[in-house]
KOLROLO-749270 format. One line per 5 residues: their letters; for each residue x, y, z of C-alpha. Coordinates in pm, whole numbers, plus 32768, in hexadecimal, padded with zeros to 4 digits. Layout:
N
a	X/Y/Z  ...
This chain:
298
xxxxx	91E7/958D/8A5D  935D/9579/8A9B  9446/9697/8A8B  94E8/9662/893C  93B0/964C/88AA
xxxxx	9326/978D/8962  948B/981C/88B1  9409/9790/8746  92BB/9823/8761  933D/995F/87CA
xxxxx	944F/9942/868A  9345/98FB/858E  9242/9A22/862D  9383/9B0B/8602  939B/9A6D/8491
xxxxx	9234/9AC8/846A  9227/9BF4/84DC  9386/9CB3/8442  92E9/9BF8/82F2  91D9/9CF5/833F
xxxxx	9278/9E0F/83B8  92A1/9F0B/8293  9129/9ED1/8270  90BF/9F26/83B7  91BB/A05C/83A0
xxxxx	9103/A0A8/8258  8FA7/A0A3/82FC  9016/A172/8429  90C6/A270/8385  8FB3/A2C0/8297
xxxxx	8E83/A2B6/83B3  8F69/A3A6/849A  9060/A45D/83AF  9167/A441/84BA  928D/A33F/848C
xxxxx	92FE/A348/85D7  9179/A30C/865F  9194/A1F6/8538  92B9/A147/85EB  91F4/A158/8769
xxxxx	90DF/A0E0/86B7  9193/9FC0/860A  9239/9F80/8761  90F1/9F46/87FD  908D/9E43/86FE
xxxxx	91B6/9DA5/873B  9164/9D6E/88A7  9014/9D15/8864  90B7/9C15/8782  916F/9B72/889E
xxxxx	904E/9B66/8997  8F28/9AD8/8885  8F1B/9975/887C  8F50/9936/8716  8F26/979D/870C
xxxxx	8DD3/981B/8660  8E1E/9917/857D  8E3C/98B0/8413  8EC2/99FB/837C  8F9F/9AB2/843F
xxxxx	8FC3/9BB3/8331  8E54/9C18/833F  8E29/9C0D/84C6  8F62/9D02/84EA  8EE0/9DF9/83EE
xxxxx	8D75/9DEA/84D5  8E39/9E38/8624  8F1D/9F53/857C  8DE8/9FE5/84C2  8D19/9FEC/8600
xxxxx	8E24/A04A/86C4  8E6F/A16B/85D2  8D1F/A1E9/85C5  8CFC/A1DD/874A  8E62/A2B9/874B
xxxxx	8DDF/A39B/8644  8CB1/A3E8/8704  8D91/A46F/883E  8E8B/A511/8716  8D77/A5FB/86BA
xxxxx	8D62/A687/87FC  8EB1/A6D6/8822  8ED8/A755/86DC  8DBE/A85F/872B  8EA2/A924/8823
xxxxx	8FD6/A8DD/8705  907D/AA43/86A6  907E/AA92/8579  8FCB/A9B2/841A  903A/A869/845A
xxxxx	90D7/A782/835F  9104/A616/8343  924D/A5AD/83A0  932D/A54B/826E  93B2/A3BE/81F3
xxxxx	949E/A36E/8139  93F9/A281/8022  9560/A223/7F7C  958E/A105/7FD4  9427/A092/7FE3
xxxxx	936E/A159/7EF1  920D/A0FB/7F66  9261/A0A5/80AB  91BB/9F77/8118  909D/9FB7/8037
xxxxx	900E/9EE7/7F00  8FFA/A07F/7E4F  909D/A19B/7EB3  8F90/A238/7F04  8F27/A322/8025
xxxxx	9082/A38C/806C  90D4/A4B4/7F95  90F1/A5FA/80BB  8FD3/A6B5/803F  8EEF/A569/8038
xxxxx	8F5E/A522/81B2  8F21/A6A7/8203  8DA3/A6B4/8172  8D6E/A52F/81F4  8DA5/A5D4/8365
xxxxx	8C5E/A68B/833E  8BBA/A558/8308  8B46/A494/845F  8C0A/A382/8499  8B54/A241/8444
xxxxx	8B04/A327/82C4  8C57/A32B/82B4  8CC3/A19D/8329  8BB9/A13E/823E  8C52/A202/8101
xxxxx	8D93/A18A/817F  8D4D/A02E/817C  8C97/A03E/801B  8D56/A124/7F66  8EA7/A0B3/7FD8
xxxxx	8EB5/9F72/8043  8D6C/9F01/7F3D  8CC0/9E0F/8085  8B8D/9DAA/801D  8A67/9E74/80AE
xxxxx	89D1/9D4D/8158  8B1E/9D27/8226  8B67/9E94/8266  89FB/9E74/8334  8A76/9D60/83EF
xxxxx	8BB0/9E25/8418  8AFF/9F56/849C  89C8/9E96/8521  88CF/9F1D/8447  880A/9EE2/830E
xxxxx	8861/9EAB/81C5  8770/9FC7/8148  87D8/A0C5/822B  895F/A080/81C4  88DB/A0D4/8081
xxxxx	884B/A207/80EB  8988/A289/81A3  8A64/A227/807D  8999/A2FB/7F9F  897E/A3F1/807D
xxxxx	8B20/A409/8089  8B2C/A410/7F19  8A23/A507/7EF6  8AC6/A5D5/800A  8C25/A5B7/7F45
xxxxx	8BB4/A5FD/7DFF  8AF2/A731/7E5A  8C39/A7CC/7F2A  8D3A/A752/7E3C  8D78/A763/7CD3
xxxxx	8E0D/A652/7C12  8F93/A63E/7C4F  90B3/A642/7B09  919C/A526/7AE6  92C0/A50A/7B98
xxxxx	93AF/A5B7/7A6B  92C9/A6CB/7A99  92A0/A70A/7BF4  941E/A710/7C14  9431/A81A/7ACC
xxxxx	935C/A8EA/7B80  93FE/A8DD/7D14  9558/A92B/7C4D  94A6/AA75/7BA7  942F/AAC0/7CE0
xxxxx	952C/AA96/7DA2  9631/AB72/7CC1  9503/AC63/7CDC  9503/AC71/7E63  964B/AC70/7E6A
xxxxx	96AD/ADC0/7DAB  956A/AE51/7E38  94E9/AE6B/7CD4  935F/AED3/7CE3  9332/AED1/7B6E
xxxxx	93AB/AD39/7B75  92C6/ACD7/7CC1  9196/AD6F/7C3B  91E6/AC8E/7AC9  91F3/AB62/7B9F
xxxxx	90E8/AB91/7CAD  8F72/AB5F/7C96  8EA5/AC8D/7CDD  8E19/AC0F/7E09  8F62/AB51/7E8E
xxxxx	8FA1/AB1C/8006  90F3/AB06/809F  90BB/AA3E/81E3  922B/AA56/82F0  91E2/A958/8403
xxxxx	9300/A9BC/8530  920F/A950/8647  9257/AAA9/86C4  93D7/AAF7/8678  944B/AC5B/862D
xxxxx	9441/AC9A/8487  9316/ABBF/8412  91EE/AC9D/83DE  90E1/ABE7/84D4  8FCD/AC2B/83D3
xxxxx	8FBE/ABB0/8263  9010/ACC1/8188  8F0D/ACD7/8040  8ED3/AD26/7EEB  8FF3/AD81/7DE3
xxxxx	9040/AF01/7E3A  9062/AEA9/7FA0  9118/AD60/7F80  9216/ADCC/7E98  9260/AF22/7F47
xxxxx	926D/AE4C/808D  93A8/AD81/7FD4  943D/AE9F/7F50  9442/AF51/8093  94D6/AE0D/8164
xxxxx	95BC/ADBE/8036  96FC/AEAC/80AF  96C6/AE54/820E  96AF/ACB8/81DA  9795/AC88/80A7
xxxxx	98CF/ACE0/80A4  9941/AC1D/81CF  98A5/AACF/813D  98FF/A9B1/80AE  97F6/A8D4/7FB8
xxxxx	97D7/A774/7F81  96DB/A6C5/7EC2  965B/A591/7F75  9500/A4C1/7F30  93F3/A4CD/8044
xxxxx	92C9/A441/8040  92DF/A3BF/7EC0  9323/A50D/7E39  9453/A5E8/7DF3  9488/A6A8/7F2A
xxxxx	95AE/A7D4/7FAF  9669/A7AD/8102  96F6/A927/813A  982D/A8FB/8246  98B1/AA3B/830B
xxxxx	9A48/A9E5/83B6  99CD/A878/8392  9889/A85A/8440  9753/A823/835F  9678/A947/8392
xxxxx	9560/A8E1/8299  94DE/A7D0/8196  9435/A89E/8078  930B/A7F2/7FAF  9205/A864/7EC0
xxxxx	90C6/A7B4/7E40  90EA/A80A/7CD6  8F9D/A7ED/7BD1  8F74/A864/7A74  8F24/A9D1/7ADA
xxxxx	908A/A9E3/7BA7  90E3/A9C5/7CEA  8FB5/A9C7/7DF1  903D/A979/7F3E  9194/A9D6/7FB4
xxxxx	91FD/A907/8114  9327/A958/81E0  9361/A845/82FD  9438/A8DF/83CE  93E9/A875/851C
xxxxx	9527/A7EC/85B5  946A/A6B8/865E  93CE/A669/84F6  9507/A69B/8428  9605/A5CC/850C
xxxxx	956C/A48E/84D5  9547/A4B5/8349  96EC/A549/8342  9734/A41C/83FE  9666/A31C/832F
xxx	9750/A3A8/81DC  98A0/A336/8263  9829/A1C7/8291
């Protein structure tokens, strides 16, 4: 082969691939909740990419989306590890779903915070197979070729997801709602009002602050109504006053980014059903929230 046709095939395996780049992003993300282990991840297929002979392949599409799953699952597996000795509740790290409102994804599902958060206790070939059903709607005969199983046991761990979801998770409001509700609570947490938190929150709510160990964020979830909303109102004169709110969209949902002298100190989201609010999650970890502050000015 001579070099300017080395320099084509490389051009048209860069076509391919960026063609099926907010895909693999998609499937990453979701199997690791980490965008910036998303990106290494989508890196790696990249490489792999480069070094594959692809004279034989006849869908590029569908053999990148098989390296980046298995390569997610393989990172996942090492992720879990790592986040045993983690400080503090962990939380996925935060998107911003503007721009592409499903990211990558034929539905958006399997992207919403809390989903990502209760997908983590899920191993992580569960949670590729959900992934790849749910949000991306692969046939279950290709997700086992993608994960090297069978067809009946990718039904089995896609049930089990679901079943797994649906017990820890009630069914979310629309949008209009969810964003009704954040404001109420928000105005609440803000004035310290207990009377307005406990209207809004569930009786068994959980308010989750993931700062991988940072002075301020409670390193254990704080529960139930009384002690969630007496939490808020005792951290509201303390956190308040010196911030500034904007409302931003992470993850698909409405979402708060509270700035202190011009540094983002937290992005607040709730997972919001018909009974109120039931999860409250502060991101606040500096290495979580940089990448998501930075991802809003593009």
């Amino acid at each position: 082969m001579r070099a300017g046709d080395d320099a084509d095939s490389l051009d048209q395996a860069a076509q391919q691939f960026m063609a099926a780049r907010p895909r693999l992003f998609g499937i990453a993300y979701r199997v690791l909740g980490s965008a910036v282990e998303a990106e290494d991840i989508v890196q790696d297929a990249w490489l792999r990419w480069q070094n594959t002979d692809r004279a034989g392949i006849r869908e590029p599409a569908a053999f990148l989306a098989t390296i980046t799953a298995r390569l997610a699952i393989n990172f996942a597996q090492s992720a879990r590890v790592r986040r045993e000795s983690y400080v503090g509740p962990w939380l996925p790290e935060p998107v911003d779903t503007s721009a592409d409102p499903q990211m990558g994804a034929e539905r958006a599902e399997a992207l919403d915070l809390a989903v990502l958060f209760l997908l983590e206790k899920l191993n992580p070939v569960e949670r590729a197979a959900y992934v790849l059903r749910e949000a991306f709607d692969y046939p279950y005969r290709q997700i086992a070729d993608m994960l090297e199983t069978s067809e009946a046991n990718v039904r089995q761990l896609v049930s089990r997801a679901r079943k797994h979801l649906s017990a820890d998770r009630r069914e979310p409001v629309s949008r209009e709602s969810h964003r009704r509700l954040l404001e109420v609570f928000l105005a609440a947490a803000q004035t310290g009002s207990l009377s307005a938190l406990e209207e809004v929150l569930t009786a068994d709510v959980v308010s989750y602050a993931d700062g991988g160990g940072m002075r301020g964020a409670s390193r254990i979830p704080v529960v139930g109504r009384t002690h969630v909303s007496k939490y808020l109102v005792a951290f509201a004169p303390r956190f308040w006053p010196q911030a500034d709110v904007r409302w931003v969209e992470a993850n698909g949902r409405p979402a708060v980014l509270v700035s202190a002298d011009g540094q983002a100190v937290a992005l607040l989201s709730v997972d919001v059903s018909v009974r109120g609010i039931e999860r409250i999650m502060w991101v606040m970890n500096p290495a979580k929230l940089a990448p998501y502050v930075s991802s809003l000015g593009r």
